[in-house]
C-alpha atoms as an extended CHARMM CRD file, in Angstrom:
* protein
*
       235  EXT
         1         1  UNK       CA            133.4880000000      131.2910000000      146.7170000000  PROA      1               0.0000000000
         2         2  UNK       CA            132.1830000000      127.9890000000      146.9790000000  PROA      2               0.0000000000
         3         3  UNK       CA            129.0910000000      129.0680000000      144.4900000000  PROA      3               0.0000000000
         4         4  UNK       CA            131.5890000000      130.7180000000      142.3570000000  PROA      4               0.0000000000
         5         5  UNK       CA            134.1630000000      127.4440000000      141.5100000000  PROA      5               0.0000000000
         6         6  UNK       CA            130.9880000000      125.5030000000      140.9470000000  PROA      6               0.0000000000
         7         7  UNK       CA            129.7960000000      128.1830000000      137.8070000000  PROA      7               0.0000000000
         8         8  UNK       CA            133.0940000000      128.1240000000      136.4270000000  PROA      8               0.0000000000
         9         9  UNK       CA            133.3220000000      124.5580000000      136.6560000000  PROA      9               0.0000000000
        10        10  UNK       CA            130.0660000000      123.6070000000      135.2370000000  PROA      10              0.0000000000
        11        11  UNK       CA            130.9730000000      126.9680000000      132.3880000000  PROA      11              0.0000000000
        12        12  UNK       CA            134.0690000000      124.7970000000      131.6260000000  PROA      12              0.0000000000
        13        13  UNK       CA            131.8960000000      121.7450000000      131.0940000000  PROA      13              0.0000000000
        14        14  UNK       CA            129.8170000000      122.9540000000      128.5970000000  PROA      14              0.0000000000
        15        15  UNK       CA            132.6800000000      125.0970000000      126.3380000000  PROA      15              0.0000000000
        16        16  UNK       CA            135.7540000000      122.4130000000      126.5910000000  PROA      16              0.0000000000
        17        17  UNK       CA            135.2970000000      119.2790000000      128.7690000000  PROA      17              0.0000000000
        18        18  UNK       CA            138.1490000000      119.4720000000      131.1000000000  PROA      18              0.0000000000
        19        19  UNK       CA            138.3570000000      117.8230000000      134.6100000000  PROA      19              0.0000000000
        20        20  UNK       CA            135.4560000000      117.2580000000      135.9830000000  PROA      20              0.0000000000
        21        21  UNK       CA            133.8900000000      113.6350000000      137.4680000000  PROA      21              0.0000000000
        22        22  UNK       CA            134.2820000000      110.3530000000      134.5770000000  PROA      22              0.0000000000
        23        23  UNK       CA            130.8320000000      110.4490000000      134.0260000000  PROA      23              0.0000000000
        24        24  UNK       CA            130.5910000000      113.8300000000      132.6620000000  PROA      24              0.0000000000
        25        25  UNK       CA            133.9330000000      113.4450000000      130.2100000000  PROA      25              0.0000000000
        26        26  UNK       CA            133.3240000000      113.8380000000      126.3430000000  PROA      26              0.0000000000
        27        27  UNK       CA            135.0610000000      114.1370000000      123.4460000000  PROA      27              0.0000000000
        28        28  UNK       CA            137.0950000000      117.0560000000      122.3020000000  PROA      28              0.0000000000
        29        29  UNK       CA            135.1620000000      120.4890000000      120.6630000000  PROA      29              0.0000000000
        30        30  UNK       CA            134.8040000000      120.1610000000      116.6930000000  PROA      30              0.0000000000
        31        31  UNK       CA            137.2780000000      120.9310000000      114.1760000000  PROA      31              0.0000000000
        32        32  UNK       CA            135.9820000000      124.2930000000      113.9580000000  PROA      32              0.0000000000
        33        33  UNK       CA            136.0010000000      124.8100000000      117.5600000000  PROA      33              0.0000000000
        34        34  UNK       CA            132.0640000000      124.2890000000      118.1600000000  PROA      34              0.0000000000
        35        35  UNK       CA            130.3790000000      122.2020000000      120.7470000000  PROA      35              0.0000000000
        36        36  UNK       CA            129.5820000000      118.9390000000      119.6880000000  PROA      36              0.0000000000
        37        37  UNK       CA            125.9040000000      117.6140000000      120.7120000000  PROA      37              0.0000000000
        38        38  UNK       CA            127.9610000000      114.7160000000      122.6500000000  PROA      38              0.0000000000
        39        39  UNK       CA            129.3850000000      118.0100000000      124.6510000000  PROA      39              0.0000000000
        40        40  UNK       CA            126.4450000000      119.7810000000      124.6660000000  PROA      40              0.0000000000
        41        41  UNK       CA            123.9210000000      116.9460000000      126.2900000000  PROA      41              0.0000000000
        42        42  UNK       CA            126.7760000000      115.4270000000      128.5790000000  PROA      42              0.0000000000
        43        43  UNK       CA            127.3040000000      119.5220000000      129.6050000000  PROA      43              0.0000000000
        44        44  UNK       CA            123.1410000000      119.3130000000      130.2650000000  PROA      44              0.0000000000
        45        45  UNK       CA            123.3530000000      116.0920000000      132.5720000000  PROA      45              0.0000000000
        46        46  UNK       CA            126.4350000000      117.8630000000      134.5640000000  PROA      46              0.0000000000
        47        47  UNK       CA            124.3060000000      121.2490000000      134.8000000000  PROA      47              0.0000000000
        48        48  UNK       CA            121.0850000000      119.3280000000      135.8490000000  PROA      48              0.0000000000
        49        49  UNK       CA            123.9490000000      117.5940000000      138.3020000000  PROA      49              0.0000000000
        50        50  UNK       CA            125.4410000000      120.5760000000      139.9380000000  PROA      50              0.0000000000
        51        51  UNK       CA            121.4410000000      122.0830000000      140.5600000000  PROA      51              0.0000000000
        52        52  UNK       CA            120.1170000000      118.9830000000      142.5180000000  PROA      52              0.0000000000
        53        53  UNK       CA            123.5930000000      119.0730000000      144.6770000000  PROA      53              0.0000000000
        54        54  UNK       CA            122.7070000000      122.9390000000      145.3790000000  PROA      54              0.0000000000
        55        55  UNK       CA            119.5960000000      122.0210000000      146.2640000000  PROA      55              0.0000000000
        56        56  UNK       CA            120.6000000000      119.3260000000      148.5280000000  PROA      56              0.0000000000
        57        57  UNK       CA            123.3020000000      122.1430000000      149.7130000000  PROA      57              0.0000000000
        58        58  UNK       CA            120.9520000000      124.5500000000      150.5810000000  PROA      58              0.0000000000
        59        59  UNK       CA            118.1950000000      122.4970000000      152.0190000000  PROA      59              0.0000000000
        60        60  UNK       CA            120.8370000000      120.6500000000      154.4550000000  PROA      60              0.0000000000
        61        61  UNK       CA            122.0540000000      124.1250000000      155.5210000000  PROA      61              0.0000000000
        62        62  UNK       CA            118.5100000000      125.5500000000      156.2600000000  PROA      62              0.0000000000
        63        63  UNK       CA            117.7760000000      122.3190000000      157.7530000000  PROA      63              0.0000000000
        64        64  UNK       CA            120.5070000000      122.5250000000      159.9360000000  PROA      64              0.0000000000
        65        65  UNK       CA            121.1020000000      126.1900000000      160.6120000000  PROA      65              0.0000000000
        66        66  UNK       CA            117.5930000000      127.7310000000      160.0230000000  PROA      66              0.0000000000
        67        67  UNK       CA            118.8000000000      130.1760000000      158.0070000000  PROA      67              0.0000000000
        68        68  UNK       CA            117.7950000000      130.2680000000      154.0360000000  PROA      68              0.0000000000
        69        69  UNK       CA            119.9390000000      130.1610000000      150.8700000000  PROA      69              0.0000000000
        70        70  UNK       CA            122.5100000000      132.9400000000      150.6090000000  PROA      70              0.0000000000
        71        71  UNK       CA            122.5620000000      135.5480000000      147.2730000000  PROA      71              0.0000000000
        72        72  UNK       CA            125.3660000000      134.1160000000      146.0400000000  PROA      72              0.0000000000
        73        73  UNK       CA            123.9640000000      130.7610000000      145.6770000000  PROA      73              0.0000000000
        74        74  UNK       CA            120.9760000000      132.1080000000      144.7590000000  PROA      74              0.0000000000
        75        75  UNK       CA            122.4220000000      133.5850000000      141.7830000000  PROA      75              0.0000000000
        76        76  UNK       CA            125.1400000000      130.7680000000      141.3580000000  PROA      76              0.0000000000
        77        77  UNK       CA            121.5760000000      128.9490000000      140.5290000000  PROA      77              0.0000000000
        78        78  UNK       CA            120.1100000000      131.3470000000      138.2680000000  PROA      78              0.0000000000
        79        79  UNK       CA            123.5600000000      131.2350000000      136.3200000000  PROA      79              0.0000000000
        80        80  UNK       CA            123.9250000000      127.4490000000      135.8340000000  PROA      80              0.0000000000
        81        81  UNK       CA            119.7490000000      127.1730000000      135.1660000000  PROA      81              0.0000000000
        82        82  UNK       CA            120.4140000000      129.8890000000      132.3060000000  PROA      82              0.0000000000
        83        83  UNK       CA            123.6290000000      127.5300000000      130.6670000000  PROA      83              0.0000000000
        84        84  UNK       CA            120.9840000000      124.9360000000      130.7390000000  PROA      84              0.0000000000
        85        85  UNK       CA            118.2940000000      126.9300000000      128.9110000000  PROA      85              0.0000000000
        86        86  UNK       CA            121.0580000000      127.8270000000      126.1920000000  PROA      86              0.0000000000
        87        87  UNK       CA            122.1790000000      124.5390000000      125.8520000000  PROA      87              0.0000000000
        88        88  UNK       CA            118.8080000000      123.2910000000      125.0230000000  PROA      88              0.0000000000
        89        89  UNK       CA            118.2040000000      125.8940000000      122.7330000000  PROA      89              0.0000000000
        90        90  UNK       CA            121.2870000000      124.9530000000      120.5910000000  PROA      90              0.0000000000
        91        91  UNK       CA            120.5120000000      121.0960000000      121.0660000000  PROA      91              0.0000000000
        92        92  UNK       CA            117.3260000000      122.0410000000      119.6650000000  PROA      92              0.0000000000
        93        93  UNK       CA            118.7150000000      124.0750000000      116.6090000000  PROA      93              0.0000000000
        94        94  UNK       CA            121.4160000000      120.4070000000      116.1250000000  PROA      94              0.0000000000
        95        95  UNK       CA            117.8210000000      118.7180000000      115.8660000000  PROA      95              0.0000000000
        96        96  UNK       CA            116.3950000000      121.0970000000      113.6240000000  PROA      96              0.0000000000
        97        97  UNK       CA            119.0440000000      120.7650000000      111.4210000000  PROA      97              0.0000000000
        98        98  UNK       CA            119.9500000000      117.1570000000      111.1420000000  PROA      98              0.0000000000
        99        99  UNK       CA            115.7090000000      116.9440000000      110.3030000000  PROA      99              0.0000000000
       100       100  UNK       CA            115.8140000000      119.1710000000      107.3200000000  PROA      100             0.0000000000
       101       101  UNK       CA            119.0560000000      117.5820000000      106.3200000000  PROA      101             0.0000000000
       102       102  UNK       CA            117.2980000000      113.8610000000      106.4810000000  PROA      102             0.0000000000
       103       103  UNK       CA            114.6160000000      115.4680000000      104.6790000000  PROA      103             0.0000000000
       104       104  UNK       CA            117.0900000000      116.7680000000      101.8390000000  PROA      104             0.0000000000
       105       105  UNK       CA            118.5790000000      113.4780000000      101.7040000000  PROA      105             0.0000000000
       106       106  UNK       CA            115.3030000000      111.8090000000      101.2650000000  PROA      106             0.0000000000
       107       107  UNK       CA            114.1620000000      114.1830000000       98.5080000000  PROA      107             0.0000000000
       108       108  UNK       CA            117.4360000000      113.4680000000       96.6190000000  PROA      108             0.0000000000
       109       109  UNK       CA            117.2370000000      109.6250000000       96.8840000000  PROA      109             0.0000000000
       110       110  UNK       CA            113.7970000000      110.2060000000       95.7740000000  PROA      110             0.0000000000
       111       111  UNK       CA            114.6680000000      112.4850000000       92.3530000000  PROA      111             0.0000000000
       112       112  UNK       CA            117.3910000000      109.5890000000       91.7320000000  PROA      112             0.0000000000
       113       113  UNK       CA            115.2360000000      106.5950000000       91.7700000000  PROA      113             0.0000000000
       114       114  UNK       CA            112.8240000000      108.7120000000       89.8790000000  PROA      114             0.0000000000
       115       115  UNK       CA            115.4330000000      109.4420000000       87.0220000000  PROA      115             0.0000000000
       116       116  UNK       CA            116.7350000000      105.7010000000       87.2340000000  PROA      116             0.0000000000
       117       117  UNK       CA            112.9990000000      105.2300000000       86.7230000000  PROA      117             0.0000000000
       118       118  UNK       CA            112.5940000000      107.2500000000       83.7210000000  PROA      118             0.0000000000
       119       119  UNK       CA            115.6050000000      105.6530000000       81.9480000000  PROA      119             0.0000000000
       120       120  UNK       CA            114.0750000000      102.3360000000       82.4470000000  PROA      120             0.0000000000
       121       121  UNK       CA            110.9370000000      103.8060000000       81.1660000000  PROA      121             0.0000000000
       122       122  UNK       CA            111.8520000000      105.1620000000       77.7590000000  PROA      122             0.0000000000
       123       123  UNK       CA            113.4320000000      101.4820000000       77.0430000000  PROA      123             0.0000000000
       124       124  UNK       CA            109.8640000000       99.4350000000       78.7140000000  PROA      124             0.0000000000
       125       125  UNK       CA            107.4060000000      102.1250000000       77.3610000000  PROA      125             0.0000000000
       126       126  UNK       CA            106.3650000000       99.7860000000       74.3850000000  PROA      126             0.0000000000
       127       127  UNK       CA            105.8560000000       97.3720000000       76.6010000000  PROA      127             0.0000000000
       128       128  UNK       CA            103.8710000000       99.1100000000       79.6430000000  PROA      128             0.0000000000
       129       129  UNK       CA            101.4860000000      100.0820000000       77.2250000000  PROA      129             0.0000000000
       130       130  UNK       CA            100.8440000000       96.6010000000       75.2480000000  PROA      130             0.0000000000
       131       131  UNK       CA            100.2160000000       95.3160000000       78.7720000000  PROA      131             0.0000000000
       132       132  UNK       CA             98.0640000000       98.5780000000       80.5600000000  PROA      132             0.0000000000
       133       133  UNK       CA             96.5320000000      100.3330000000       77.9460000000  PROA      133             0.0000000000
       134       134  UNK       CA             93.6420000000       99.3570000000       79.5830000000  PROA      134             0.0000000000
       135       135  UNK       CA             94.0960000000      101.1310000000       82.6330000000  PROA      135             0.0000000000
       136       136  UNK       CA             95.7930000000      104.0130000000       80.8470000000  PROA      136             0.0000000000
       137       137  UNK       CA             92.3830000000      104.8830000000       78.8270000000  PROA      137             0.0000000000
       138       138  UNK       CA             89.6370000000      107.4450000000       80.2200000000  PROA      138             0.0000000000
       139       139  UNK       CA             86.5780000000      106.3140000000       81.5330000000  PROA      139             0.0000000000
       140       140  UNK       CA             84.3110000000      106.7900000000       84.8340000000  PROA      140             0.0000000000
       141       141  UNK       CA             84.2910000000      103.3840000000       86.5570000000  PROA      141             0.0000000000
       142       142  UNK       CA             87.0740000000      102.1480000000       88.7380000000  PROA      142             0.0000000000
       143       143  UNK       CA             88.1100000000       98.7040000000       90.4100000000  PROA      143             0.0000000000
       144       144  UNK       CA             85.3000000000       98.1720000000       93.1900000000  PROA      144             0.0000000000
       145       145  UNK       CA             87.1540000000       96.3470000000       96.4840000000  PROA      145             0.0000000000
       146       146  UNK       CA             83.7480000000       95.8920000000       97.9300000000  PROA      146             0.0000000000
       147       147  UNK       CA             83.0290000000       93.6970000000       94.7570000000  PROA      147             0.0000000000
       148       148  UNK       CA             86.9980000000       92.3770000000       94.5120000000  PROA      148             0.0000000000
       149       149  UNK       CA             85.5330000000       91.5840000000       90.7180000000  PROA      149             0.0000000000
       150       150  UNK       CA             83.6290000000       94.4990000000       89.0400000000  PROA      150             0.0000000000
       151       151  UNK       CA             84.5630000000       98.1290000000       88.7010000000  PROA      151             0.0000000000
       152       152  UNK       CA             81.8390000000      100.5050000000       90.3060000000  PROA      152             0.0000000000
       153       153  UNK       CA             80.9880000000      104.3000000000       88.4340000000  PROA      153             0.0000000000
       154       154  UNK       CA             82.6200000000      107.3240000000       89.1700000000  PROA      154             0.0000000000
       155       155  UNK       CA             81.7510000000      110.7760000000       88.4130000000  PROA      155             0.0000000000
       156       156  UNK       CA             85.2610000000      111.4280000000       87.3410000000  PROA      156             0.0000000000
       157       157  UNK       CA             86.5100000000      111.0010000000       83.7330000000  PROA      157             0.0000000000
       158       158  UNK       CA             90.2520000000      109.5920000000       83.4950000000  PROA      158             0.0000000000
       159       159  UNK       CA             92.3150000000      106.9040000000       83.9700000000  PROA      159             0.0000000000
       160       160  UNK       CA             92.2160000000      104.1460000000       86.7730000000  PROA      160             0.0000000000
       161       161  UNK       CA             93.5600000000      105.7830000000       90.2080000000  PROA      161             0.0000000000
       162       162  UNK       CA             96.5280000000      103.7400000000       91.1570000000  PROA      162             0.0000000000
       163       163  UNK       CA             94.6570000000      104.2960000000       95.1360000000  PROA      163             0.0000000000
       164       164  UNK       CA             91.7900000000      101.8030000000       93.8490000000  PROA      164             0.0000000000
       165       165  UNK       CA             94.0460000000       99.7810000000       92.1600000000  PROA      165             0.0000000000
       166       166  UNK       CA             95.8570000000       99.0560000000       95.6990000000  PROA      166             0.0000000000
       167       167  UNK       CA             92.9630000000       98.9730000000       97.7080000000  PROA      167             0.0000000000
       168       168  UNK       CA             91.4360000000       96.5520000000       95.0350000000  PROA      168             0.0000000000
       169       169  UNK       CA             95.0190000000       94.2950000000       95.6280000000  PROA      169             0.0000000000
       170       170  UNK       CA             95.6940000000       94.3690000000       92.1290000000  PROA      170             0.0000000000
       171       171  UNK       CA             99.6710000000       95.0500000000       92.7420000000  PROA      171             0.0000000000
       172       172  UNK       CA             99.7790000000       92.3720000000       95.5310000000  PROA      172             0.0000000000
       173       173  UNK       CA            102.2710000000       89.9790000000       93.9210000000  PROA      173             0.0000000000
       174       174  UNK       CA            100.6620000000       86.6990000000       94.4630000000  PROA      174             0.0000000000
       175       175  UNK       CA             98.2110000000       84.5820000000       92.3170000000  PROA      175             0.0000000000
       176       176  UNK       CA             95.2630000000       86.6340000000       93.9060000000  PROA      176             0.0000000000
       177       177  UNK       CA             96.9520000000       89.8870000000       93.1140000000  PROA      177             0.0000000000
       178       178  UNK       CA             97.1490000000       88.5290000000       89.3190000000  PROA      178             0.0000000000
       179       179  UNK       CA             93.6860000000       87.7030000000       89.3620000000  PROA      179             0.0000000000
       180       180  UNK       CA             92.6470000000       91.0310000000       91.0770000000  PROA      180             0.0000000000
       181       181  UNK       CA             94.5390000000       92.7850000000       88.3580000000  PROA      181             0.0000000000
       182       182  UNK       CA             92.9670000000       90.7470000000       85.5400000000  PROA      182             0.0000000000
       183       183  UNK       CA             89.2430000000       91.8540000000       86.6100000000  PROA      183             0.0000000000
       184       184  UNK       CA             90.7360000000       95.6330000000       86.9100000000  PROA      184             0.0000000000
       185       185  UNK       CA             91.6220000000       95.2400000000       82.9730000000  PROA      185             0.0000000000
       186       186  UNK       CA             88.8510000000       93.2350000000       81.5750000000  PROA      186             0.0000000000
       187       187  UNK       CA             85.7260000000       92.8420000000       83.5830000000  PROA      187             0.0000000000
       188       188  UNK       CA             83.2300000000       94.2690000000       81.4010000000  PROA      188             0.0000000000
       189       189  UNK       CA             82.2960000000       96.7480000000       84.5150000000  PROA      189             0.0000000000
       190       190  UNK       CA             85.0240000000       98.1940000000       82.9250000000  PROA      190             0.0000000000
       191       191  UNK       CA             83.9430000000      101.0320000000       80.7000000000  PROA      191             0.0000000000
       192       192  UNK       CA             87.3510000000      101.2880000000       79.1430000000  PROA      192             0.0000000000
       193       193  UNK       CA             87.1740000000       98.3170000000       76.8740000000  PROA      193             0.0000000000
       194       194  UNK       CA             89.5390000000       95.1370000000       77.7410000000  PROA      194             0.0000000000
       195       195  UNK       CA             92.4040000000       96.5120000000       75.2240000000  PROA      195             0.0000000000
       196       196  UNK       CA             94.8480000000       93.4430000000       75.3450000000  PROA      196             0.0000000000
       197       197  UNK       CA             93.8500000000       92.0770000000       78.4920000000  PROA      197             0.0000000000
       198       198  UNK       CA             92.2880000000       88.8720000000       78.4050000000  PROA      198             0.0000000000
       199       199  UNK       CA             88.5030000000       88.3420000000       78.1190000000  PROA      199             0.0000000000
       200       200  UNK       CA             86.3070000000       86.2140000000       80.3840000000  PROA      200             0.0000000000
       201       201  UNK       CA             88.5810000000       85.5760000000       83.5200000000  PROA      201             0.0000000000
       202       202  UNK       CA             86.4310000000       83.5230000000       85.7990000000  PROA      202             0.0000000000
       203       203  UNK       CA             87.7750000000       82.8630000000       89.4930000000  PROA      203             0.0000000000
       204       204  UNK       CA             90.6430000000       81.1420000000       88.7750000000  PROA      204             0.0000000000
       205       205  UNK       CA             93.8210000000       81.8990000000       86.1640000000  PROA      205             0.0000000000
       206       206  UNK       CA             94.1740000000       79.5860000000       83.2890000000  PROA      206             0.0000000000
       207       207  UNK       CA             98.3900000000       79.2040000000       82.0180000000  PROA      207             0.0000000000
       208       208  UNK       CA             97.7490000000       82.1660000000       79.1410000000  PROA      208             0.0000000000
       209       209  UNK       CA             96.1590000000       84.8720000000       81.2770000000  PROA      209             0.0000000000
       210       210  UNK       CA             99.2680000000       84.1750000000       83.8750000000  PROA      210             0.0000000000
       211       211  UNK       CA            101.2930000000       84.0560000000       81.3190000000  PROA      211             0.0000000000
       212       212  UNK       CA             99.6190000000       87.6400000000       80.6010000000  PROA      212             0.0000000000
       213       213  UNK       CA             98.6610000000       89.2240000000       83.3570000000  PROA      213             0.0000000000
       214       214  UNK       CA            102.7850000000       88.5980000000       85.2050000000  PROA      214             0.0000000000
       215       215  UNK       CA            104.1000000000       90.9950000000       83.4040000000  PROA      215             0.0000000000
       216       216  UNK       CA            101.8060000000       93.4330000000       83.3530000000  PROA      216             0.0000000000
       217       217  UNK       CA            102.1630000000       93.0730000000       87.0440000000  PROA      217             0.0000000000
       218       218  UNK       CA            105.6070000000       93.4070000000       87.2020000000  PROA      218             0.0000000000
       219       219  UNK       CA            105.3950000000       96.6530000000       85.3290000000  PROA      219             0.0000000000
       220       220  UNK       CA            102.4710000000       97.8260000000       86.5930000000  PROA      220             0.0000000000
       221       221  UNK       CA            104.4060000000       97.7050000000       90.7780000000  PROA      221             0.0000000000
       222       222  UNK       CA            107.9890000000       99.3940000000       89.4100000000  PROA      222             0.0000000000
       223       223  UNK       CA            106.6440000000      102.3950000000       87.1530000000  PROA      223             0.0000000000
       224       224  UNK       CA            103.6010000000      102.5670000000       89.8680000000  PROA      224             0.0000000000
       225       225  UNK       CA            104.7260000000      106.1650000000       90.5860000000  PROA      225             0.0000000000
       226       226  UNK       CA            105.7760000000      107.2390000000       87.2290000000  PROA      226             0.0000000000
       227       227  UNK       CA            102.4910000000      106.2690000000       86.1200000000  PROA      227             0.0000000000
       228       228  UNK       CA            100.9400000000      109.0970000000       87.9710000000  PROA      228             0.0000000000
       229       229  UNK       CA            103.5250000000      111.4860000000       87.3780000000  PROA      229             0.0000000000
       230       230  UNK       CA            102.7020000000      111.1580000000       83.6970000000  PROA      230             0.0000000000
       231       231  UNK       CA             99.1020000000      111.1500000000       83.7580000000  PROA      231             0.0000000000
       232       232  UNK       CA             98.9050000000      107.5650000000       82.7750000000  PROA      232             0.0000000000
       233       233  UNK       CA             97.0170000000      106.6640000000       85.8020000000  PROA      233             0.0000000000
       234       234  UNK       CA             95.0070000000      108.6250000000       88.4830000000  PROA      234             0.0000000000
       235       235  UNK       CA             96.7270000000      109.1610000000       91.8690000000  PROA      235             0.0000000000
């Protein structure tokens, strides 16, 4: 009997969250009448409860009567362990689902900014390509970060690859970063030509090439992505 109450109490736990000890109380079923995952773990922790006291149970009584557990808490235990495997299985499947829908939420923030992106786009185009045409044109050499100055050859024909581009620190947005990007654009390493970047940048900016190369900065770091999407640069 005793093995019995304990089933239908734990049972009760897990489907509605009636009396049982404070520590195990939740809050109500869903709308819908489903288990909530509040339910379901606090049901877990009561289950995982109610095993260690049989165990305790039983040992005590062996210990103290030599004989072992009796059928009915034997299968008492078999009951409450299979709740518990269910009610990991569903956690599980709550887990699985709240992943794909971050994932879906991710992709859709993603597609937005993207289309934001584009509107901004069509309106800056003239502009992005005044200021990167240089990066935009085919070629084989790309921005060396071993060098931080000269591009190094490639045995691919295309753009630059906005990868070398970072790892060169050309979109850092700092003085260096400016610098960086005006050897990307117009070291003669560069088998693209210069375009409208300036010529002969030495270690150090002068007031024009700033005045140059911070825009085509700017623009180059918030249509970075777009850039590759379009073909205008190399991943």
């Amino acid at each position: 009997m005793k093995a019995t109450c304990i089933l239908v109490v734990v049972t009760c736990c897990l489907a509605v969250g009636v009396s049982r000890p404070a520590e195990c109380q939740s809050p109500a079923a869903g709308s819908d009448g489903s288990l909530t995952e509040y339910q379901l773990k606090r049901g877990l922790a009561f289950s995982d409860f109610i095993l260690s006291k049989q165990a305790s149970n039983t040992a005590s009584s062996k210990s103290s009567s030599g004989i072992g557990a009796s059928a009915v808490d034997v299968e008492s235990q078999k009951k409450v362990a299979a709740i518990r495997g269910e009610t990991e299985r569903m956690l599980a499947e709550i887990k699985k689902f709240e992943d794909e829908i971050k994932a879906f939420e991710v992709k859709v923030a993603e597609q937005e900014e993207m289309a934001k992106l584009a509107i901004d786009f069509a309106k800056d185009e003239p502009q992005v390509r005044h200021y990167l045409s240089a990066l935009f044109a085919d070629g084989y050499s790309q921005p060396d970060p071993a060098t931080r100055s000269a591009h190094k050859q490639t045995a691919v024909f295309g753009p630059v690859s906005l990868i070398a581009l970072k790892e060169f620190s050309a979109l850092e947005p700092s003085e260096r970063g400016l610098l960086r990007l005006g050897h990307a654009g117009s070291d003669p390493t560069n088998d693209r030509g210069r375009q409208a970047f300036p010529k002969n940048i030495g270690g150090s900016l002068d007031r024009s090439e700033t005045e140059f190369l911070y825009p085509a900065q700017r623009l180059l770091i918030k249509y970075q992505k777009l850039l590759v999407m379009k073909g205008l640069l190399a991943p």
